[in-house]
Structure formats: C-alpha cells, structure tokens
N, C-alpha and C positions, 0 to 999 in steps of 0.2 A: 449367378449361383442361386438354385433356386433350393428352401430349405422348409418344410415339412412342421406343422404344429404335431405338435406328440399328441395331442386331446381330442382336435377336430380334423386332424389329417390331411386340412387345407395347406396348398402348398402359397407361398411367397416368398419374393427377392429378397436379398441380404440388405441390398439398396432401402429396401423401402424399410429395412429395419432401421438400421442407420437416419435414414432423413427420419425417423419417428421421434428415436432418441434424440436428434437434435434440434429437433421442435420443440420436446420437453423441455430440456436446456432452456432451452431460448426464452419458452413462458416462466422461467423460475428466474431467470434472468430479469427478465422484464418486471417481474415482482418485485426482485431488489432494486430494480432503479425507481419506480412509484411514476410519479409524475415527469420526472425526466426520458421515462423511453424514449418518449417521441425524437426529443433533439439525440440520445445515444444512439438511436436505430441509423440516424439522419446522418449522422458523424462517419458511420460506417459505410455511405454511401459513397463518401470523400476518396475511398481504398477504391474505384472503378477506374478501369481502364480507360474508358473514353469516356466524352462526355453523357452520351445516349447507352452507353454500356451498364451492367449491373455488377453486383459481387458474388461472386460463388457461396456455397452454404457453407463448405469449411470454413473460408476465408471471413467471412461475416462472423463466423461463431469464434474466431481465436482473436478478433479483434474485440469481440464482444467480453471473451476473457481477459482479456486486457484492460479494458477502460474500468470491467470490475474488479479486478485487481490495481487500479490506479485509487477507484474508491473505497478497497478497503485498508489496503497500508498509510494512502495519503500521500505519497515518498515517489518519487520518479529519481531515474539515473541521467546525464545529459552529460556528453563528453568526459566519461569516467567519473563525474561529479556527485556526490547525492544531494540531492533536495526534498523539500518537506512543504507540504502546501494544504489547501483545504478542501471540501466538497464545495465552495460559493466558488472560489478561483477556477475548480476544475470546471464546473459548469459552465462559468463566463468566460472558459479558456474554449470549450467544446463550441459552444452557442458564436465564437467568434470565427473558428471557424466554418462552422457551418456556412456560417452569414456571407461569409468571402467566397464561398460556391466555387472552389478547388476542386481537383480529381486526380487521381494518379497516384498518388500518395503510396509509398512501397512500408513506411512504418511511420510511427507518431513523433519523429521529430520536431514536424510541425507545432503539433498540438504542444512538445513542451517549449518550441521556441516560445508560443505563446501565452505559456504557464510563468517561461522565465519573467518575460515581461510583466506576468502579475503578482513581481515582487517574490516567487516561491525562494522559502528561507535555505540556501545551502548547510549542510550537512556535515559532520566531522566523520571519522574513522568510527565514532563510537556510537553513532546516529543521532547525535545531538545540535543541535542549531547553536549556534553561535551568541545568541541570547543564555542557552540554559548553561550552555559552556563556562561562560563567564560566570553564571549564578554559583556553580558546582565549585570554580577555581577560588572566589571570593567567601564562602562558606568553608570551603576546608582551610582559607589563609585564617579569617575569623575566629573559628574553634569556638564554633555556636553550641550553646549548650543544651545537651539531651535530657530530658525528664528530670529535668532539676537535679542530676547529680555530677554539672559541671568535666562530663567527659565529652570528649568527641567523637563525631559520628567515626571513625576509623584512627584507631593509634596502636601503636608495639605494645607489648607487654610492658616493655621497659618503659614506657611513657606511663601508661595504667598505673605501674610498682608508684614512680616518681609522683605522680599527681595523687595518689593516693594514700602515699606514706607509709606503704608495704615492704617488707626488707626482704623477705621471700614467698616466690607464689605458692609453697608447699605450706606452707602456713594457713596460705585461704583454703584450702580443700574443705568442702562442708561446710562454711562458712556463706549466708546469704548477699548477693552485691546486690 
C-alpha cells in the first residue's frame, strides 16, 4: 500500500513506515539498556529458527520489549509463581545464556530457569518476598511505635479509644491527635 506525504507529494510504502518506526524503538531501546545492548541485541539472537537463520523485526522488537520490561519491574512469572530478582542477576542470567549458544527458543523460559537458579526471591499474592513478609508480620505482632505517641502503624478505633483513654470519639471532634 503505497501512501502519499500531504507536504511533498512523495509517494511511499506503509512497510517502510513501519520498519522506520521500529528502528526508532529500537534506538530508544538501546539507550535504556547503555552498555548492555550489545549482550540484549545478542540474547535476541537465541529466538532463531535455525542455527545460520535470523529473527524477524517484529519478533526481535517484542522480545526486546520484553527483557525491558523484565528490567524495569525486576519481577518475572515462572510456573504461575512470582519472583523478584535484580538487573546483576538479569545480566549474568542473559550473558549465560548467551554464552551456551542456543537457538529455537519460542519464549524466555529459559532465561528464567536461569534466573531461578540465581537464587530470584519468590513472591507472595501481595508482591512481597518472603524476607519483607516476615518483616511486615513481626512488626504488626511488635506494635512498634509511631512518632513517639505509642500507637500502631494500623488499629480499630476501639483499640485507639482503649490505648488512649478515650470514653467517646465524639468527644475528640476538634480536638488535636
């Protein structure tokens, strides 16, 4: 489909607008990764059909969205699981496979069996690691105190009344806490 500038009357493909746009991508792309393109470009290589084959441009650019979205959450899914990992891990998870010169690759399983292996911390319902879990549960058993006026971080009203020696909260209206 050939398509018409409105300004200079030159006509060109829809195609060559499209691979334009996804060029652009790509070099913005490549700006957020800095010094890692080289190995993210390389990784993307892994998704070829055969070994002397290459990756189509959509395909390279959704896998590209991909690994930057692996680097901006940090968080991958793996057998319904979530996990939580870093930009070192993802790297020396990427750079390992690279290193082992695969191909075929239909999605990044791979890459996370890899990640599992570099220790990435599993995940709760709440998005929290299993570390911060325990922190959260041990804190609210605690009843660590808030700016010095001995309440906790979440209680009833009726805890508030009791701890504070309130007989009704219509009493406190306008009153400073």
């Amino acid at each position: 489909m050939k398509l018409g500038c409105p300004i200079c009357h030159s006509k060109f493909a829809l195609s060559e607008l499209m691979h334009e746009a996804a060029l652009q991508e790509m070099i913005d792309l490549a700006a957020r990764f800095g010094k890692n393109w080289g190995l993210v470009y390389d990784y993307t290589d892994c998704f070829r059909s055969s070994q002397w084959g290459s990756v189509g441009e959509a395909k390279r650019m959704r896998i590209l969205r991909d690994i930057d979205g692996l680097f901006a959450k940090t968080e991958f899914e793996y057998d319904g699981r979530k996990y939580r990992t870093d930009w070192v891990k993802v790297i020396a998870a990427i750079r390992a496979v690279v290193d082992a010169e695969k191909f075929g690759f239909k999605n990044h399983n791979y890459l996370k069996k890899v990640l599992l292996g570099e220790k990435a911390e599993k995940l709760s319902v709440e998005g929290l690691t299993a570390k911060e879990e325990s922190k959260k549960e041990e804190k609210r058993r605690s009843g660590i105190v808030k700016d010095g006026q001995g309440l906790e971080d979440e209680m009833t009203a009726t805890e508030y009344m009791r701890q504070a020696g309130i007989v009704s909260l219509a009493s406190q209206i306008g009153k400073k806490f």
